[in-house]
C-alpha positions in Angstrom: -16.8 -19.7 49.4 -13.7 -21.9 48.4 -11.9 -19.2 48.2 -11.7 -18.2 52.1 -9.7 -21.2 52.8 -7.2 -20.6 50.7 -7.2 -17.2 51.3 -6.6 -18.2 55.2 -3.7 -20.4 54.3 -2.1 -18.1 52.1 -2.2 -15.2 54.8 -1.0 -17.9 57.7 1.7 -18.9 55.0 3.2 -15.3 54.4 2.9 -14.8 58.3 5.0 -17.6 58.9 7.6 -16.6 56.1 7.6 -13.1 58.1 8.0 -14.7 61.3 10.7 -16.9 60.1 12.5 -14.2 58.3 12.5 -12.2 61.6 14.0 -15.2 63.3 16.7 -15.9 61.0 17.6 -11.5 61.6 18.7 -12.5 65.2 22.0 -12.3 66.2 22.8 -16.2 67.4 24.5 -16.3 70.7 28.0 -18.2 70.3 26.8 -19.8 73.9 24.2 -20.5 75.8 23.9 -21.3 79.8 20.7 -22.2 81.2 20.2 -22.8 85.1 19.3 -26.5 85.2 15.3 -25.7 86.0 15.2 -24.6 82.9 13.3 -21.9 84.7 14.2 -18.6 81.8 11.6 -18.7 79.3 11.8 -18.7 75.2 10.3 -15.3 76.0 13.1 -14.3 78.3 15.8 -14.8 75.1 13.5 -13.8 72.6 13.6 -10.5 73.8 17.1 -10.6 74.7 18.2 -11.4 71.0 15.8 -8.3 69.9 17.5 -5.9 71.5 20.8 -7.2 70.3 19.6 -6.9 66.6 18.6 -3.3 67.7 22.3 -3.0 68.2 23.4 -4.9 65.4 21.1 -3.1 62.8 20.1 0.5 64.8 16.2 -0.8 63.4 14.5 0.7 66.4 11.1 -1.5 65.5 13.0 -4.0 67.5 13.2 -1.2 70.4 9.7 -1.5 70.6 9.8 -5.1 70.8 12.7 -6.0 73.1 12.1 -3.2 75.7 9.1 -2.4 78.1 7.8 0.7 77.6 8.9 1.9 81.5 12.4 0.3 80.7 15.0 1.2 82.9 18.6 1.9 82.6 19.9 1.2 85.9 23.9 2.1 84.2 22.4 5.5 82.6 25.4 7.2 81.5 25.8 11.0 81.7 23.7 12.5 79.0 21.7 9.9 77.9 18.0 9.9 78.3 16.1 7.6 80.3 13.3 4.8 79.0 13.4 3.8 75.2 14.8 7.1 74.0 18.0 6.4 75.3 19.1 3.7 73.6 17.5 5.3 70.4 19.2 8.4 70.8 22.9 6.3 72.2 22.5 3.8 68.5 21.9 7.0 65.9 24.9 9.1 67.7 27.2 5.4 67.6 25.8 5.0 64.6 27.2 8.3 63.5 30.8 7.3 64.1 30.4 3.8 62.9 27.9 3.1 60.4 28.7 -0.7 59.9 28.7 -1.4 63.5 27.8 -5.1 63.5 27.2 -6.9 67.8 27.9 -10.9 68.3 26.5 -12.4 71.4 29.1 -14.3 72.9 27.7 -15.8 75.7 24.2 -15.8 77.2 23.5 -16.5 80.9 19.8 -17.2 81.2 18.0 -18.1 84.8 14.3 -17.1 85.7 13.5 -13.5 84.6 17.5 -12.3 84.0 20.1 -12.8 81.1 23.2 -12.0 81.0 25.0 -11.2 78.0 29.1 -11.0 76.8 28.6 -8.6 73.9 31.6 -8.5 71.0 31.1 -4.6 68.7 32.9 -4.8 65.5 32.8 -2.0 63.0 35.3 0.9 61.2 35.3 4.3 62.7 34.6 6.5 59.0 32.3 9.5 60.7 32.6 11.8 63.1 32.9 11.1 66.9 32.0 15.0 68.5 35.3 16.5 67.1 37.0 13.7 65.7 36.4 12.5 62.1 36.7 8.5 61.6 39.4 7.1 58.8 38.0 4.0 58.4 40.0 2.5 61.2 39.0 -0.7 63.2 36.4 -0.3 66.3 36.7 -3.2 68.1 35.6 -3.9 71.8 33.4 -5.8 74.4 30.3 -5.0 76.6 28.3 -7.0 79.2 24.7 -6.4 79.6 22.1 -7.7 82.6 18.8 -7.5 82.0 15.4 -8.1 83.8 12.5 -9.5 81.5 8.9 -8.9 82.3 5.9 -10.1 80.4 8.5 -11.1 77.8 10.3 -7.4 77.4 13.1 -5.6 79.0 12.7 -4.1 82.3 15.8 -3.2 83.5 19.3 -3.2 82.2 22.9 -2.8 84.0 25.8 -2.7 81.6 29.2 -2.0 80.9 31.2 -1.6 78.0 34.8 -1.4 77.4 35.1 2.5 76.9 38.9 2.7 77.2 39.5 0.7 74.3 36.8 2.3 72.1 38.1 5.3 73.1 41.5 4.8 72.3 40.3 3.1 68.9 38.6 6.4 67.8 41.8 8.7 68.8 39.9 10.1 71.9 42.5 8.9 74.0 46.2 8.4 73.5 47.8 5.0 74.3 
């Protein structure tokens, strides 16, 4: 009967260590801007941190936990599928072409239900981008995201991301 107890505090204790671990996987925004209500809720950056370490680690258990399951890509680019397979399918083809693609957040703009990121992708191009094979050389370019949380998940995203340079980095484009 003493046992239980201990038991308990032993399972809250590796819970916590979990919890904490997953923390400390978050990319740590550079900046943050509140509006002065404080009105954007811990909930509102949580989830915006877990869909940058979706981008910074391709891990798509933090999908699941960043983005509600009607999400909506208000930006969807030609090809790319609608809801959470999108972004799935968009990080394993990235992915592809650049395998240690790593994602800083820059800035974060939080107010109410919306937060606004200035995203900074760093990587080296080493596999294959549709007919082009990677040498190794530098990716390196920007993105802004938008997003609308509800009941503490993505909604709704708008983004855009610096495509002429990224292109030109892989050899898609010439200078």
């Amino acid at each position: 009967m003493n046992r239980i107890p201990h038991l308990i505090g032993a399972v809250s204790l590796a819970l916590f260590s979990i919890s904490v671990m997953a923390a400390e996987a978050l990319p740590q925004p550079q900046r943050v801007f509140a509006d002065r209500n404080g009105g954007a809720s811990a909930a509102v950056k949580l989830a915006a941190l877990r869909y940058a370490a979706f981008w910074n680690t391709g891990d798509p258990r933090y999908v699941e936990l960043a983005l509600d399951p009607d999400f909506l890509d208000s930006t969807l680019p030609e090809g790319r599928r609608q809801g959470t397979a999108g972004p799935l399918q968009a990080s394993q083809t990235f992915r592809a072409a650049v395998p240690d693609l790593k994602v800083e957040v820059a800035d974060m703009v939080l107010a109410a239900d919306r937060v606004a990121l200035r995203l900074h992708f760093t990587g080296h191009f080493s596999g294959r981008f549709g007919e082009i094979q990677g040498s190794g050389q530098p990716v390196d370019f920007q993105a802004f995201d938008l997003y609308r949380v509800k009941n503490g998940r993505i909604a709704e995203n708008w983004h855009l991301e610096d495509n002429l340079s990224l292109l030109k980095q892989l050899g898609a484009l010439k200078p």
